[in-house]
Backbone as CSV, one residue per row, in Angstrom:
resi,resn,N_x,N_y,N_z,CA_x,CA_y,CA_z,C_x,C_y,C_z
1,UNK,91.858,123.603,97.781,91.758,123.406,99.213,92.332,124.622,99.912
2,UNK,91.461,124.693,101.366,91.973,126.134,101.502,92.609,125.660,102.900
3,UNK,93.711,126.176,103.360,93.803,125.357,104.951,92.481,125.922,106.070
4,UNK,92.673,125.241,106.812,92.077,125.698,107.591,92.549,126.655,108.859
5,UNK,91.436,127.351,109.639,92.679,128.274,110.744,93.577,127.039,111.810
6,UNK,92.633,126.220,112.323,93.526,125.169,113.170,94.298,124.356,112.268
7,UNK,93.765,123.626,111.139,94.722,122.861,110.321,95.348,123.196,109.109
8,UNK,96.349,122.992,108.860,97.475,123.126,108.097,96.884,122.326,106.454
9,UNK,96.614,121.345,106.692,96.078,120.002,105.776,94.762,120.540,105.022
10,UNK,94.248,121.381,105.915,92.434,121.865,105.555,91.339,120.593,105.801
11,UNK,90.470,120.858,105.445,89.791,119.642,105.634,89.899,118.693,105.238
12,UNK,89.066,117.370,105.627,89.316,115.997,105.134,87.524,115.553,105.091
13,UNK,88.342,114.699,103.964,86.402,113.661,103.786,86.601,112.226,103.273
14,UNK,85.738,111.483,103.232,85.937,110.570,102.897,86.204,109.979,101.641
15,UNK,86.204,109.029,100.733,85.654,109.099,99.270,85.099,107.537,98.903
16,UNK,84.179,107.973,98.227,83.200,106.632,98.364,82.589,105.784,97.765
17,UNK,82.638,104.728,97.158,82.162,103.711,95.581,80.834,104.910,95.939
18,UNK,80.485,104.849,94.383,79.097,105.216,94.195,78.088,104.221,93.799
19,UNK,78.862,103.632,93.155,78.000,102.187,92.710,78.743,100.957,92.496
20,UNK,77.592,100.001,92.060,78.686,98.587,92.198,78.751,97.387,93.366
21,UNK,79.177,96.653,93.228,79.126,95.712,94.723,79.430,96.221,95.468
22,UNK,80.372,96.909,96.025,80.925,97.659,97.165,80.529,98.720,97.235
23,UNK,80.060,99.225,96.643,79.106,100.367,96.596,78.895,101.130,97.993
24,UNK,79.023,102.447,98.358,79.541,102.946,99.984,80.529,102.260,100.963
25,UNK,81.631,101.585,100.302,82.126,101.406,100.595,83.276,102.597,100.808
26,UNK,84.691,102.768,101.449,85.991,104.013,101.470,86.699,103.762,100.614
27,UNK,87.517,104.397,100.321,89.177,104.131,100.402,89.876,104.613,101.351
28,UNK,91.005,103.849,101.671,91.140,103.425,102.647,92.789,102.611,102.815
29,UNK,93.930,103.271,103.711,94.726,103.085,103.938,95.168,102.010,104.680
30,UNK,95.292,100.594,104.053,95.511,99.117,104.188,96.254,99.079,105.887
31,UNK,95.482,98.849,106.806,95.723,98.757,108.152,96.421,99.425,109.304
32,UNK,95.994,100.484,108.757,96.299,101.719,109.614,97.407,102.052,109.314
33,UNK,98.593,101.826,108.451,99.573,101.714,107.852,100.208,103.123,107.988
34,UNK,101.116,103.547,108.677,101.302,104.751,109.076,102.963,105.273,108.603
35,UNK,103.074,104.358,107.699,104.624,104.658,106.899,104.711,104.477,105.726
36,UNK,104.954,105.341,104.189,104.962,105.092,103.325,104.889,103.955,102.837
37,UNK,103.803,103.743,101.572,104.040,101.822,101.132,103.016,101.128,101.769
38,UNK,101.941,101.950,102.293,100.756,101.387,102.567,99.582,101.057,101.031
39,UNK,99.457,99.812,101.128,98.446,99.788,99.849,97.305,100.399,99.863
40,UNK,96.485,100.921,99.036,95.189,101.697,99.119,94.449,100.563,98.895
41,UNK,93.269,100.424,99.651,91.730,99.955,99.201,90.815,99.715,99.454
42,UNK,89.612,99.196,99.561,88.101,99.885,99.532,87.683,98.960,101.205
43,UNK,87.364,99.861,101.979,86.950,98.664,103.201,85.693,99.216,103.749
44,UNK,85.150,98.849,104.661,83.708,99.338,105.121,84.321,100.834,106.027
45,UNK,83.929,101.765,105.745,83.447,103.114,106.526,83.768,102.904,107.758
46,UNK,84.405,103.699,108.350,84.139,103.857,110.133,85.001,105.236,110.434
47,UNK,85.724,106.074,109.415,86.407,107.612,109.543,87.414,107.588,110.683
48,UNK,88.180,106.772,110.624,89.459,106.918,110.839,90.337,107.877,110.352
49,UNK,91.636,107.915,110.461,92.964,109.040,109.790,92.483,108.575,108.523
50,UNK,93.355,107.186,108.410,93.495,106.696,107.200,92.224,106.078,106.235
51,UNK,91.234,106.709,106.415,89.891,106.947,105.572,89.523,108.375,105.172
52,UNK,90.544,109.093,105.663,90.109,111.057,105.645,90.703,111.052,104.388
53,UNK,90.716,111.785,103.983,91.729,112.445,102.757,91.490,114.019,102.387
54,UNK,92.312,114.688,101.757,92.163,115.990,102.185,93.060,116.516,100.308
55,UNK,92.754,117.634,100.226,93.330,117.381,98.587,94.785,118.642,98.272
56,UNK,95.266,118.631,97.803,97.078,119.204,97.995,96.819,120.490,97.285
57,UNK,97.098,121.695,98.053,97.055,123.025,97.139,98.473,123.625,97.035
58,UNK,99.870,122.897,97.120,101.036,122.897,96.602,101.765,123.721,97.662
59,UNK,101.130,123.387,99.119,101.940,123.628,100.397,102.516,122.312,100.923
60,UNK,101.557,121.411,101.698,102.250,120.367,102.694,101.695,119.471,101.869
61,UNK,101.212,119.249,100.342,101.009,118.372,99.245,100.797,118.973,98.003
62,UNK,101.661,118.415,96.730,101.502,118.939,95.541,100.443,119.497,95.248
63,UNK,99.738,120.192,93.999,98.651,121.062,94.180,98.067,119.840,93.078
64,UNK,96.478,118.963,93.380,95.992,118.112,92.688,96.642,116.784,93.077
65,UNK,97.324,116.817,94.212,97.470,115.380,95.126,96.372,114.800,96.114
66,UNK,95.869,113.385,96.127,95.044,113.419,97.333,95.944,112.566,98.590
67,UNK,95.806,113.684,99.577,96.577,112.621,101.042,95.941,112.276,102.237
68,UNK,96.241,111.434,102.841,96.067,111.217,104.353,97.105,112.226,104.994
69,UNK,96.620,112.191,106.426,97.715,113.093,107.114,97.479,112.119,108.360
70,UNK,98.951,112.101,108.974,98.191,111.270,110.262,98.415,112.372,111.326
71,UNK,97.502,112.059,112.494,97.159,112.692,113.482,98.667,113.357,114.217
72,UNK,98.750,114.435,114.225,99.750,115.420,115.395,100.315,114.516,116.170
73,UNK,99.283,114.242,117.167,99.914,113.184,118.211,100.294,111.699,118.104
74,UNK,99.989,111.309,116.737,100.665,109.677,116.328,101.447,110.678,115.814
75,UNK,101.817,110.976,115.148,103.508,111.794,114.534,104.522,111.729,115.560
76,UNK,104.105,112.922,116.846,105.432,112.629,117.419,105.431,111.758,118.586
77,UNK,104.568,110.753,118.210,104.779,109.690,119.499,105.870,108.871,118.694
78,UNK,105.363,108.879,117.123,106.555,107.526,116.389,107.806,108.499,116.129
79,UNK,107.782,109.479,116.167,109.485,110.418,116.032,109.890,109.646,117.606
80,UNK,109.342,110.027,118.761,109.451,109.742,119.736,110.129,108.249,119.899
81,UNK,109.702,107.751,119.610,109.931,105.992,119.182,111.435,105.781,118.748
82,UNK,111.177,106.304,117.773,112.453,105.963,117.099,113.052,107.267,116.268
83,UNK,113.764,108.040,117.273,114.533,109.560,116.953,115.621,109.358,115.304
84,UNK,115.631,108.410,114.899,116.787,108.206,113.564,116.037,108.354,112.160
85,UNK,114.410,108.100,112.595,113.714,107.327,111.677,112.956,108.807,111.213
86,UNK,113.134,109.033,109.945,112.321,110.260,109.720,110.575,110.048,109.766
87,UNK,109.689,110.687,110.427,108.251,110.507,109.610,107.861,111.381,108.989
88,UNK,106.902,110.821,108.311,106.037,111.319,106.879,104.429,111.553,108.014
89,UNK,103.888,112.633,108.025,102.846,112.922,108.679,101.655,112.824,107.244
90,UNK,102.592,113.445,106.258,101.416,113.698,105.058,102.187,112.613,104.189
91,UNK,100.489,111.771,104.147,100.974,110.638,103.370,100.375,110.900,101.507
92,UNK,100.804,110.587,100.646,99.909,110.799,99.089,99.648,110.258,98.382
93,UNK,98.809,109.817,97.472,98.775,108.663,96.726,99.742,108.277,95.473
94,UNK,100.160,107.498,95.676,101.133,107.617,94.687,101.629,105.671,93.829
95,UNK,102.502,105.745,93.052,102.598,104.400,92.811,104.569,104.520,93.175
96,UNK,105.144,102.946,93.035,106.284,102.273,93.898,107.034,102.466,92.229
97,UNK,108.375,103.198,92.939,109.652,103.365,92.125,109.797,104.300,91.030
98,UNK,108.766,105.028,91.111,109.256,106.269,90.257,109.361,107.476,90.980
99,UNK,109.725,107.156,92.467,109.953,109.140,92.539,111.703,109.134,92.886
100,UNK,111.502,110.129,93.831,112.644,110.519,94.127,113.623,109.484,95.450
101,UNK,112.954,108.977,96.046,113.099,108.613,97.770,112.480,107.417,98.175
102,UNK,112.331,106.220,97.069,112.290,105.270,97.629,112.348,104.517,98.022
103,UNK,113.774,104.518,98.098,115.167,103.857,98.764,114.595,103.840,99.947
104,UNK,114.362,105.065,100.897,114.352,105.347,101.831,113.526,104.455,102.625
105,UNK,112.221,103.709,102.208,111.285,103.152,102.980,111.324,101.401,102.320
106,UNK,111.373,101.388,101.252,111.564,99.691,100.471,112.286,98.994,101.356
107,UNK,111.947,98.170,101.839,112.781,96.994,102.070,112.685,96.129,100.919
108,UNK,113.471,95.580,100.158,112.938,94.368,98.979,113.525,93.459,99.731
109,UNK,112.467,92.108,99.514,113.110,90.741,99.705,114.018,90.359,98.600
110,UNK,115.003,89.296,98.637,115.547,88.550,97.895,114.722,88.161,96.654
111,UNK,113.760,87.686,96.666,112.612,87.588,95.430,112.524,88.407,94.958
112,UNK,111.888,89.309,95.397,111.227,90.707,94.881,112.648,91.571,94.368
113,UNK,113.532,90.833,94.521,115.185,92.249,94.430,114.986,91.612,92.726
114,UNK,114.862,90.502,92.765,115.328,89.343,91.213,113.972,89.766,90.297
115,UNK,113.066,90.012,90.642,112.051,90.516,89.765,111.935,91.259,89.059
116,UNK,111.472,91.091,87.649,111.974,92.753,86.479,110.668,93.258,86.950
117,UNK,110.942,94.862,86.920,110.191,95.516,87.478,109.516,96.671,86.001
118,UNK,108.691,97.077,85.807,108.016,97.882,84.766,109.437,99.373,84.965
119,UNK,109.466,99.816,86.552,110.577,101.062,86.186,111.773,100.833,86.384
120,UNK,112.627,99.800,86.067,113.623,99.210,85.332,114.111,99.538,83.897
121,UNK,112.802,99.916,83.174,113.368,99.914,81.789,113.973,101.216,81.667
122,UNK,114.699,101.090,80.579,115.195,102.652,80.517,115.020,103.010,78.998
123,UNK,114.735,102.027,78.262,114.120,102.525,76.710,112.754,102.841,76.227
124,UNK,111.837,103.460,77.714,110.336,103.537,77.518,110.011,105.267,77.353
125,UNK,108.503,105.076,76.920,108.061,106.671,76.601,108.825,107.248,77.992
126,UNK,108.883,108.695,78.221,108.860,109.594,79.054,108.143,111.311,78.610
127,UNK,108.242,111.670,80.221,107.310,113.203,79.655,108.450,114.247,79.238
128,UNK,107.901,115.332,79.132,109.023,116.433,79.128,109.719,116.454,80.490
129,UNK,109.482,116.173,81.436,109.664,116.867,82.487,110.879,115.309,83.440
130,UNK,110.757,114.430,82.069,112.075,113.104,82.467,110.880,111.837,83.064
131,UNK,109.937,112.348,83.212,109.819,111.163,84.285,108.928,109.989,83.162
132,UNK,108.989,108.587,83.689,108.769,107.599,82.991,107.063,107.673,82.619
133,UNK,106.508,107.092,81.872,105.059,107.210,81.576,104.240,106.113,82.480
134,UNK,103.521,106.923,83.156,102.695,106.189,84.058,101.617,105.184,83.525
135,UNK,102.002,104.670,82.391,101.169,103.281,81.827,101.623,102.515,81.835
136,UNK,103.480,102.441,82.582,104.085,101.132,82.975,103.368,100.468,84.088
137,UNK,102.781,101.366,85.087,102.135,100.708,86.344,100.816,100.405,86.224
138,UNK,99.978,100.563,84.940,98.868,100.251,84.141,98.807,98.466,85.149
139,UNK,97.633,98.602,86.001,97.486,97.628,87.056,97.964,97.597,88.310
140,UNK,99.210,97.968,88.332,99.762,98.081,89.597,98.698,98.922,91.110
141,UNK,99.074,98.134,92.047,98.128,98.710,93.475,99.381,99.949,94.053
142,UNK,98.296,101.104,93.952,98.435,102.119,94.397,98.966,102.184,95.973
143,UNK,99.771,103.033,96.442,99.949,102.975,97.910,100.411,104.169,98.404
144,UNK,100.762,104.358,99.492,101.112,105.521,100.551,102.521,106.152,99.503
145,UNK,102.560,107.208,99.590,103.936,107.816,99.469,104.261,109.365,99.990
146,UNK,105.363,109.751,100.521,105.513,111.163,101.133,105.408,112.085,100.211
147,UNK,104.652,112.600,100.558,103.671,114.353,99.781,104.920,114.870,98.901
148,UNK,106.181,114.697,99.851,107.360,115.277,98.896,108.072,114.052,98.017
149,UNK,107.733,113.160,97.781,108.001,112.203,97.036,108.100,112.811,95.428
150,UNK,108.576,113.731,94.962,108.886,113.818,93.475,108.836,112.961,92.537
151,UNK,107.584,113.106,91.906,107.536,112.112,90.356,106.851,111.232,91.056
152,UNK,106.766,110.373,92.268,105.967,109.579,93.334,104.736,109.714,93.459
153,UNK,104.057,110.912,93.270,102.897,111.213,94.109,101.843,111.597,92.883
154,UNK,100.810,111.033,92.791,99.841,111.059,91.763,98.905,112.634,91.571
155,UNK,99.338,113.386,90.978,98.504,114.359,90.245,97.260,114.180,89.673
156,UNK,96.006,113.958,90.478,94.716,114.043,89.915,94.112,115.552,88.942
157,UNK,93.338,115.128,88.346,92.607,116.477,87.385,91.101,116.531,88.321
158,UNK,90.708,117.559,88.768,89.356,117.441,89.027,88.320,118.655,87.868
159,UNK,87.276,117.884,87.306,86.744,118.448,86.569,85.519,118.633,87.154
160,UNK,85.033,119.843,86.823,83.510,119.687,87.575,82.767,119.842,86.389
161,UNK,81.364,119.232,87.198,80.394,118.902,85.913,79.104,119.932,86.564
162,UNK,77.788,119.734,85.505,76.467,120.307,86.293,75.463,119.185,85.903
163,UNK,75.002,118.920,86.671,73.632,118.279,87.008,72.353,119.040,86.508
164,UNK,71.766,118.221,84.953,70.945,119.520,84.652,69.144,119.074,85.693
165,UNK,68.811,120.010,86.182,67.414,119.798,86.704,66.141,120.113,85.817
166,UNK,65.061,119.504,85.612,63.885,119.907,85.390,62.428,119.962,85.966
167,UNK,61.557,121.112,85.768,60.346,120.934,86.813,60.054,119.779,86.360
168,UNK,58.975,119.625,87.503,58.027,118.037,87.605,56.901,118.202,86.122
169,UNK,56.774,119.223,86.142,55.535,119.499,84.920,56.150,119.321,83.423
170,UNK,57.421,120.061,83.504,58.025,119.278,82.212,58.272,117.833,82.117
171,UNK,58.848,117.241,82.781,58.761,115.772,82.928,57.740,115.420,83.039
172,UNK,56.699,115.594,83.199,55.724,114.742,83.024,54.688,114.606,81.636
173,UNK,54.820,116.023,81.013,54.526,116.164,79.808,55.431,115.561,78.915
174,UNK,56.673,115.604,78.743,57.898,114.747,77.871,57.611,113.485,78.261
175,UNK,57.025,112.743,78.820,57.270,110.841,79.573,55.836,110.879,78.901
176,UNK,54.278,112.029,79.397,53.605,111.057,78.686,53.054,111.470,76.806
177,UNK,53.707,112.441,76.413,54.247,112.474,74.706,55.190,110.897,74.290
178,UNK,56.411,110.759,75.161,57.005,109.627,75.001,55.812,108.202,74.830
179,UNK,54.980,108.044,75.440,54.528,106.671,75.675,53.024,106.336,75.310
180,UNK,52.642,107.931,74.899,51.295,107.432,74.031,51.737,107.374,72.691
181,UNK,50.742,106.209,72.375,51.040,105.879,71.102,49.839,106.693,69.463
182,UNK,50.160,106.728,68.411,49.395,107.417,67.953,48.795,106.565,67.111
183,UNK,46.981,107.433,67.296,46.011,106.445,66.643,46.394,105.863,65.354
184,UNK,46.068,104.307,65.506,46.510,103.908,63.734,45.069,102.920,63.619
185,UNK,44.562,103.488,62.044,43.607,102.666,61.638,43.896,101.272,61.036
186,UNK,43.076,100.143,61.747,43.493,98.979,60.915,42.337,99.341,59.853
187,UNK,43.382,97.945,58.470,42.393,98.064,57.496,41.763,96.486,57.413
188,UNK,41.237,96.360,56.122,40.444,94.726,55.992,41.744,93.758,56.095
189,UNK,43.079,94.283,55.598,44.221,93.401,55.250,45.075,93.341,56.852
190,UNK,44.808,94.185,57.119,45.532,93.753,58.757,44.824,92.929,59.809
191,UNK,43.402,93.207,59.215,42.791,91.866,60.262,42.886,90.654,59.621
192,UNK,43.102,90.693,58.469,43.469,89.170,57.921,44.758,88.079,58.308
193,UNK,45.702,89.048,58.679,47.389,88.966,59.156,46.779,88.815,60.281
């Protein structure tokens, strides 16, 4: 991602089932949810903030993060709001209790405090780099987390592929080789069968 000259973030796009029941359907930041700990998931299209996403080249998001950013002017209307309360403008995808800072936004209920949690354990795989193996959250719903969230924020791989093309004249010679069949003589014993 390259920034852009007006934006910092660079561009944004949507991302979109390709197939399937929901199929063109988004993803999509669970109700406009504008503070870390928003759940991600698939709702009908209409390109809002929190339907943009924009991808991290290891400035204002890790490099292979995907984030929302919310708008300039919702930023410092909610600093505005409430001057104590830090905001997160760049939000990232990430999963709950393995980064650095998420003290900071959790509220747990009483229930949820008593619940064993997958990053609780402390006798599980880890990487070189300390942090726990992300197949404890194997199911867990994905949600908002701050771009600087360490160990928090999900590192995608993007691989690109090629789409091979062929003329119309080759395809049509390969489909009808495929589907003619080749002459076979019956004999006296196959018309008997």
């Amino acid at each position: 991602m390259t920034p852009g000259h007006y934006s910092e973030k660079g561009p944004s796009c949507g991302i979109k089932i390709g197939d399937g029941p929901r199929m063109g359907r988004c993803m999509d930041v669970e109700s406009d949810h504008t503070e870390p700990g928003g759940a991600l998931n698939i709702f009908p299209c209409y390109t809002k903030w929190h339907q943009l996403f924009s991808f991290g080249n290891g400035t204002i998001a890790p490099r292979g993060a995907i984030h929302a950013s919310l708008p300039l002017h919702m930023a410092r209307q909610m600093q505005k709001k409430n001057s104590k309360k830090k905001v997160h403008q760049h939000l990232c995808i990430g999963v709950e209790g393995r980064g650095d800072m998420e003290e900071t936004w959790i509220q747990w209920t009483e229930e949820e405090a008593n619940e064993f949690d997958p990053w609780e354990h402390d006798d599980v795989e880890r990487y070189e780099n300390g942090r726990k193996s992300l197949q404890l959250w194997s199911g867990q719903q994905l949600q908002t987390t701050p771009c600087t969230n360490t160990g928090g924020v999900l590192e995608f791989f993007f691989v690109p592929f090629i789409v091979e093309e062929y003329d119309d004249e080759e395809n049509e010679s390969t489909a009808e080789n495929e589907t003619s069949s080749p002459n076979v003589e019956t004999t006296e014993d196959d018309e008997e069968l």
